[in-house]
N, C-alpha and C positions, 0 to 999 in steps of 0.2 A: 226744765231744760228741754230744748227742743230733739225729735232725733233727725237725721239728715234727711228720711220720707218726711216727714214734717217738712221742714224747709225748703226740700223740691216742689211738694201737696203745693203750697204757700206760694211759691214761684209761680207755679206753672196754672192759677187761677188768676193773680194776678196778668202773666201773659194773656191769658183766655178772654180776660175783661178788658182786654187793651192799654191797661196801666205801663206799659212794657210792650209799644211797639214794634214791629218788626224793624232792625235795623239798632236799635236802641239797645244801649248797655245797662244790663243788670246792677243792683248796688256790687261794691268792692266786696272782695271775702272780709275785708275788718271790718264794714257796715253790718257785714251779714253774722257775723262772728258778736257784734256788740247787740245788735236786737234779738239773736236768739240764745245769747250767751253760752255759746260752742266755741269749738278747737277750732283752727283751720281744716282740720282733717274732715270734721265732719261735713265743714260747708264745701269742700272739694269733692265729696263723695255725695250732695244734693245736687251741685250741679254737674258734676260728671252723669248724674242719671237723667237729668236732662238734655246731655248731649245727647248720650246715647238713644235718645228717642225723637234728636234731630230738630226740637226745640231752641236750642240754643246752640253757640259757637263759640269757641276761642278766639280774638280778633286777632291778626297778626300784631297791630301796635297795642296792644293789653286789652286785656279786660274780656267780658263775660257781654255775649250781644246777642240779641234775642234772633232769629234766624227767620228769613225769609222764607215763606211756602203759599205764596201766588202761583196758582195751577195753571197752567200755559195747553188750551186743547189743541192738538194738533189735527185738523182734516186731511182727509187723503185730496182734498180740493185743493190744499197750499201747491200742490205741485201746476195746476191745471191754472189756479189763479196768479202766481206767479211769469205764469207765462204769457197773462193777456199782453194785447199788444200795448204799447205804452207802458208797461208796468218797468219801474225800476229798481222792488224790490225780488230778493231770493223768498224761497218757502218760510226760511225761520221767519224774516220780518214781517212778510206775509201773514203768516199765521199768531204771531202776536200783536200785528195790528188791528188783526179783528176782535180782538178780545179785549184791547183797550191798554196794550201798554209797550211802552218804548223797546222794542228787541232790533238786537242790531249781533254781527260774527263779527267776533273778534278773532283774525289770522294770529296763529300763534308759532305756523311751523309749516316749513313747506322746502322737500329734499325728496331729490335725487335716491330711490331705493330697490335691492335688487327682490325680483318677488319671491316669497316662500312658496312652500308647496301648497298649503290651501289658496292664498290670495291667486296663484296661478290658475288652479284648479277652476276658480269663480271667473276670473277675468279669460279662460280661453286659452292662457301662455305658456308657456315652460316655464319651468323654474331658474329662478335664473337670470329669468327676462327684466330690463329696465323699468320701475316705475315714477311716476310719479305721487309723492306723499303730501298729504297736506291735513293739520292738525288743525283744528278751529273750536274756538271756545262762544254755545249758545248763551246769550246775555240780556236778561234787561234789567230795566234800571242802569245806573253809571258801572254796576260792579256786584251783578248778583247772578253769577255763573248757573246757571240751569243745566245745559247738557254738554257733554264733551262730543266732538265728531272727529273719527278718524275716517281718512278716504284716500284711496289709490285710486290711480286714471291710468291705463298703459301711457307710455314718455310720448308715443308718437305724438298720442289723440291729442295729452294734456300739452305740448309743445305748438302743437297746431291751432288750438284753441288760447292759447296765452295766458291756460291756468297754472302751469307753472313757473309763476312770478308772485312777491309779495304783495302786489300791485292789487289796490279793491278792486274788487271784479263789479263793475256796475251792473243791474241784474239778476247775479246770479251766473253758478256758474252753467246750468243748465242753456241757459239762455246763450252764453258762448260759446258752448257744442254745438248749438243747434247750426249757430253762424259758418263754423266749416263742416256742414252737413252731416253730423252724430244728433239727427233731432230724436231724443227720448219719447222709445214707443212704447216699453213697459220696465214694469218696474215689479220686483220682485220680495217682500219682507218678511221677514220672521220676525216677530217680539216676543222675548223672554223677561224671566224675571232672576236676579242672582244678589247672592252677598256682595259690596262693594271690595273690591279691596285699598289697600291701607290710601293709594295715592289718591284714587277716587273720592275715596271718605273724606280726605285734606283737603282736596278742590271741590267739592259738591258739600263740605262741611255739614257733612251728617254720621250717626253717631253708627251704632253696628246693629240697632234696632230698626232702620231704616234702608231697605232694598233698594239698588239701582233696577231700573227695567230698560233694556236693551233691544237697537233696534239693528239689523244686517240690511243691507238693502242692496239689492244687484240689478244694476240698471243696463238698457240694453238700448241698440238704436235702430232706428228703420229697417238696418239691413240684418239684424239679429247679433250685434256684436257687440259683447260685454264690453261699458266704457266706463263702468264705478262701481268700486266697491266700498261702502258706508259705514259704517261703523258708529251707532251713536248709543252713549250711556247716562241718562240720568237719573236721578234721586225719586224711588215710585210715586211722592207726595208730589212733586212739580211737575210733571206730565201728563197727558191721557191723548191717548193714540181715537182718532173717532174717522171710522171708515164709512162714510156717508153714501148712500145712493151707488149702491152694488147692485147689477145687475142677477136678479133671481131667477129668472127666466130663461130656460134654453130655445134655441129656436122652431125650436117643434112643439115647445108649451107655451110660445107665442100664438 
């Protein structure tokens, strides 16, 4: 009789070998129950140990599905190439299309919010002050959620620029700023790394062996005035942050 590390070992070679897809459902707990002649319990406790290490997933409509982990590189160039001229993608599609796969934002939420004291603190404002919110979910493939972005814009900017509408923003919204003259002169990030928590793990469908890494980003305009505050968190296997062609030189060791 087999014991449930047996049946995870067993699973997760098979994954390895590609017998088992990404995107593809695992046999049923009775398949799994009848070839290694176990309880339910134990095949629940084989693949519960492969969620938790982000392998696999719950599907909402049933079943047991082998989990996506296509690495999505991010350059700090997405910001700089999504702005060539003619260009009508933002950063995320930008930067998944160079890497060879279909990423696209999906709006999931965009309101009316009054600022806390940090978000004030980054953007410049009182507390207090009106913002605009806007929740977006990074995506490729038809349905394979990569990173969550949360983002405030003061109401003024984000009303003058026409990001506060569900409306696609063709571009980018970077690119919209630019057009009522908040053209992005610097940009400022921190990335960390943290436990997810519970709703993250549900949307990013990874188990508690697997770290989200988180990105702040405070972006500013020509004239030095905070116009976004960023927020982005995903799963540490699907991302890599790659700051390319930094200037090392000051101008006196030039």
């Amino acid at each position: 009789m087999s014991s449930s590390g047996d049946i995870a070992a067993d699973l997760r070679r098979r994954i390895s070998a590609g017998e088992y897809p990404p995107g593809s459902k695992l046999p049923t707990n009775q398949d799994l129950m009848s070839a290694h002649g176990v309880s339910k319990a134990t095949v629940t406790k084989a693949t519960s140990e492969l969620a938790e290490e982000g392998l696999v997933y719950t599907a909402k409509r049933g079943g047991t599905r082998v989990r996506h982990r296509t690495q999505v590189r991010l350059p700090l160039s997405r910001y700089s190439r999504a702005l060539a001229p003619g260009g009508t993608r933002g950063p995320w599609e930008t930067a998944t299309a160079e890497v060879g796969v279909d990423g696209h934002m999906q709006l999931v939420q965009v309101e009316p919010v009054e600022a806390p004291s940090d978000l004030a603190a980054l953007l410049e404002l009182a507390p207090g002050d009106s913002l605009i919110y806007r929740l977006r979910h990074a995506i490729i493939r038809p349905d394979d959620l990569v990173q969550l972005q949360h983002a405030w814009y003061p109401r003024d900017i984000a009303e003058a620029a026409g990001i506060d509408t569900t409306e696609k923003i063709a571009g980018g919204i970077y690119r919209k700023l630019a057009a009522t003259g908040h053209q992005r002169a610097t940009a400022s990030e921190t990335v960390a790394v943290r436990t997810p928590t519970a709703d993250e793990a549900a949307l990013l469908r990874v188990g508690g062996r697997v770290s989200v890494i988180t990105l702040e980003r405070i972006t500013k305009d020509v004239a030095g005035r905070p116009i976004e505050v960023l927020r982005a968190i995903a799963a540490a296997d699907r991302v890599a942050f790659t700051y390319d062609d930094l200037p090392l030189l000051s101008a006196s060791e030039g």
